[in-house]
C-alpha positions in Angstrom: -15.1 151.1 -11.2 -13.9 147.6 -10.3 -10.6 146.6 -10.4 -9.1 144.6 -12.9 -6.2 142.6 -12.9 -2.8 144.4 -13.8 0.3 143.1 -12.8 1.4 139.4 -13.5 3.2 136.8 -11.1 6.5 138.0 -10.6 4.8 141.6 -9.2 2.8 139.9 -7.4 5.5 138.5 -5.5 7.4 141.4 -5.9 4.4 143.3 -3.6 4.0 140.4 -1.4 7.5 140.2 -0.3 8.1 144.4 0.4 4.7 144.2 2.1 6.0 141.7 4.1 9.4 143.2 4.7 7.4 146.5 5.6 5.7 144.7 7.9 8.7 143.6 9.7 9.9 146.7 9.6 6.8 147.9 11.3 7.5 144.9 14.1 11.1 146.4 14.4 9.8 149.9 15.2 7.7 148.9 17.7 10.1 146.9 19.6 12.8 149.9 19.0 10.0 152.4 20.6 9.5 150.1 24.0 12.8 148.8 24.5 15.2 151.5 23.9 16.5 153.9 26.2 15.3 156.8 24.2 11.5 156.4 23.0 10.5 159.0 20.5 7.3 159.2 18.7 9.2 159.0 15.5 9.5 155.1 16.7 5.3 155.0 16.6 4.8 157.0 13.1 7.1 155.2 11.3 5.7 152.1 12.4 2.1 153.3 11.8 3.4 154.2 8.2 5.3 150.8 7.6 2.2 148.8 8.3 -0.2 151.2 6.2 2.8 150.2 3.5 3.4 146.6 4.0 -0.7 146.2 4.1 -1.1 147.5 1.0 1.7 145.5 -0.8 -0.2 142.8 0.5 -3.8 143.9 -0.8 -1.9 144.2 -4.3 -0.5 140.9 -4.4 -3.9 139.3 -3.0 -6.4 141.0 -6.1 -3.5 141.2 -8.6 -3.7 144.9 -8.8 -1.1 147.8 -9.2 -2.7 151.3 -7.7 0.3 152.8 -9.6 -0.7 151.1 -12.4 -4.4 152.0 -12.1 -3.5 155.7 -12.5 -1.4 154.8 -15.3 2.4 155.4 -13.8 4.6 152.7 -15.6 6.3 150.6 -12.9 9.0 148.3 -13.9 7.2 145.1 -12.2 
């Protein structure tokens, strides 16, 4: 089933900018798990989780596609 094009401009940007902003977030983890006194594997899976997040806001903004969408869950962008 290929995918076809569901969500317009403004969700594409929409996606792109919390994919980015997840991926930041990821960054931020990261640096949180190595350079704080207290390093916990939380640090590492919610970084691991971030980046799964902010990489696929990024995929949906790239191919103008909504996976939400695709199983037919209304989204307000």
């Amino acid at each position: 089933m290929p995918m076809k094009c569901n969500i317009d401009r403004r969700g594409q940007q929409y996606r792109a900018l919390w994919g980015v902003a997840n991926l930041i977030g990821a960054v931020v983890c990261v640096c949180m798990y190595f350079f704080s006194p207290w390093p916990a594997t939380g640090w590492v899976i919610t970084a691991v989780l971030l980046f799964l997040c902010g990489v696929l806001g990024l995929f949906e903004a790239c191919f103008s596609w909504c996976a939400l969408r695709a199983m037919k869950i209304k989204t307000p962008w």
